[in-house]
C-alpha positions in Angstrom: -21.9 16.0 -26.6 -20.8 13.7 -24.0 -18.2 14.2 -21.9 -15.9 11.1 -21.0 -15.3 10.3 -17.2 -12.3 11.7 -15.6 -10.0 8.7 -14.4 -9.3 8.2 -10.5 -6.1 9.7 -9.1 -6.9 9.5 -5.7 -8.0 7.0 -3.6 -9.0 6.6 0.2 -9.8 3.5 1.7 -9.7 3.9 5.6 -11.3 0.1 7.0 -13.3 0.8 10.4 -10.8 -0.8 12.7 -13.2 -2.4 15.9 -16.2 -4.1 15.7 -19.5 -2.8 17.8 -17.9 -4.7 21.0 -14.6 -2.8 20.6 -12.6 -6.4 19.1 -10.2 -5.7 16.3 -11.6 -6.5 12.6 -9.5 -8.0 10.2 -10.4 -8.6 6.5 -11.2 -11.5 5.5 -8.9 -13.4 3.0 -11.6 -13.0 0.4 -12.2 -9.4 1.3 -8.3 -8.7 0.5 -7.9 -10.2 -2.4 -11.4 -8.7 -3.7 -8.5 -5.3 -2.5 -5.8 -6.3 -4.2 -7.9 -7.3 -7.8 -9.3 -3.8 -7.7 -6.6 -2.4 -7.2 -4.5 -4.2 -9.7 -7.0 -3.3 -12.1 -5.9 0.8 -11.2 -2.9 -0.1 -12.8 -3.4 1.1 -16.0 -4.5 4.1 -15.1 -3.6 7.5 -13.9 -3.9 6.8 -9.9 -1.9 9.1 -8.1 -2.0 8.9 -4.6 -3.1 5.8 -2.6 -4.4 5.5 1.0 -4.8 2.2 3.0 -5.2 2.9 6.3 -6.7 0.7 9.1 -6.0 -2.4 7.0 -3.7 -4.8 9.0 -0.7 -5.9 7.0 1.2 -8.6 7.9 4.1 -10.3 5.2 2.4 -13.4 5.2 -0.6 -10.9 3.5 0.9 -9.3 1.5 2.9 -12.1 -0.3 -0.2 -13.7 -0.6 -0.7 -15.0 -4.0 -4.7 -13.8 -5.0 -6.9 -14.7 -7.8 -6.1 -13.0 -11.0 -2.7 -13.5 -11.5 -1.0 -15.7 -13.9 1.8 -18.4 -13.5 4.5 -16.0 -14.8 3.2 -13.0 -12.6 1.5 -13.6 -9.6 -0.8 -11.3 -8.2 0.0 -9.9 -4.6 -0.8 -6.9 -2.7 3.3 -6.5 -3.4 3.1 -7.2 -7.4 -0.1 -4.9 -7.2 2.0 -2.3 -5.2 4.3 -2.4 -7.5 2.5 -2.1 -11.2 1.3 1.4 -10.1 3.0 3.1 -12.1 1.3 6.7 -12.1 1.2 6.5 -8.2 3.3 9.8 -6.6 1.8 9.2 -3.1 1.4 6.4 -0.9 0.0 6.1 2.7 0.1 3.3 4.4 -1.0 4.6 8.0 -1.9 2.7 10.7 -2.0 -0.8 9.5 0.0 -2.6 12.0 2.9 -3.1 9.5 6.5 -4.7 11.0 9.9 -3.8 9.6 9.7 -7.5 7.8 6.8 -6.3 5.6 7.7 -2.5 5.4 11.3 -3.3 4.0 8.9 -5.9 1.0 6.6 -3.1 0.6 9.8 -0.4 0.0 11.0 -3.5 -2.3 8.0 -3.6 -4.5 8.2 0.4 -4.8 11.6 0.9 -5.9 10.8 0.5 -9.7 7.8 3.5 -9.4 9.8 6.6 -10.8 6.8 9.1 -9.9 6.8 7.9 -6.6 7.8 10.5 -4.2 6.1 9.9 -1.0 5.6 6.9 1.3 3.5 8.0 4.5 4.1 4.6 7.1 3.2 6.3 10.0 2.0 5.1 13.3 2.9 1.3 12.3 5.1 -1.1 13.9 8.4 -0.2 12.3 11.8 -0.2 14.0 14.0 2.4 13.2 16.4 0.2 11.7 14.4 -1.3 9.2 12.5 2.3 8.3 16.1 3.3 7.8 16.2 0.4 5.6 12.7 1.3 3.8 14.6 4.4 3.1 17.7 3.2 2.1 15.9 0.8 -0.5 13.9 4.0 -2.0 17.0 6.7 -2.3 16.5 10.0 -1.7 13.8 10.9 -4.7 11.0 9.8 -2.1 10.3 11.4 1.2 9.9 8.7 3.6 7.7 9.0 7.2 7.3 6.6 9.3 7.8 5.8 13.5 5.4 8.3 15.3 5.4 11.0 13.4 1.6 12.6 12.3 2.7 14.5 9.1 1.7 13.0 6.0 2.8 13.4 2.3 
């Protein structure tokens, strides 16, 4: 007999950060959103842990409404955030994030009970507003963030 395919619970995508002349890449508007569909789609699934790193992240981004959505609920990378449910880890490493869109991000989590760990390590975050990230997710997820190089 067939066997059925095992669904994802991890992913990893790390976005090669300089182009061949050493200038920083960014992705395009339709490369994100191609992102954010995909990884809506994850939703209904099992994913457990989730790595973005290298993928600058700005608030303007990720409130960014995307293709895919509907009227009632917009897709974002923060609604797609959000509606994974399954998802126990989260990195967000190196992604150039500011307090502003750390403290969304921390927003959009709050309603994931198996979340437990948000890796926002070697961003752009005050310590005021990862104090915040952490006040908005309570104690049930370890929170990393500012300089440290420990992960979840």
């Amino acid at each position: 007999g067939s066997r059925s395919p095992l669904p994802l619970q991890e992913l990893q995508v790390r976005l090669v950060s300089f182009s061949d002349k050493l200038e920083p890449l960014r992705p395009t508007a339709r490369a994100r959103a191609a992102l954010v569909r995909g990884l809506a789609a994850l939703s209904k699934g099992v994913l457990r842990t989730l790595e973005l790193s290298f993928l600058p992240v700005r608030l303007r981004e990720a409130e960014e409404e995307v293709p895919g959505g509907s009227e009632k609920y917009p897709l974002t990378f923060l609604s797609m955030l959000g509606g994974l449910s399954s998802l126990e880890r989260l990195s967000l490493t190196h992604n150039g994030l500011f307090g502003d869109a750390a403290t969304k991000i921390a927003e959009a989590l709050d309603g994931l009970s198996a979340l437990n760990c948000l890796d926002l390590s070697r961003n752009r975050i005050s310590a005021e507003a990862l104090r915040k990230v952490k006040e908005t997710l309570g104690s049930r997820v370890e929170v990393k963030g500012s300089g440290s190089q420990t992960t979840c």
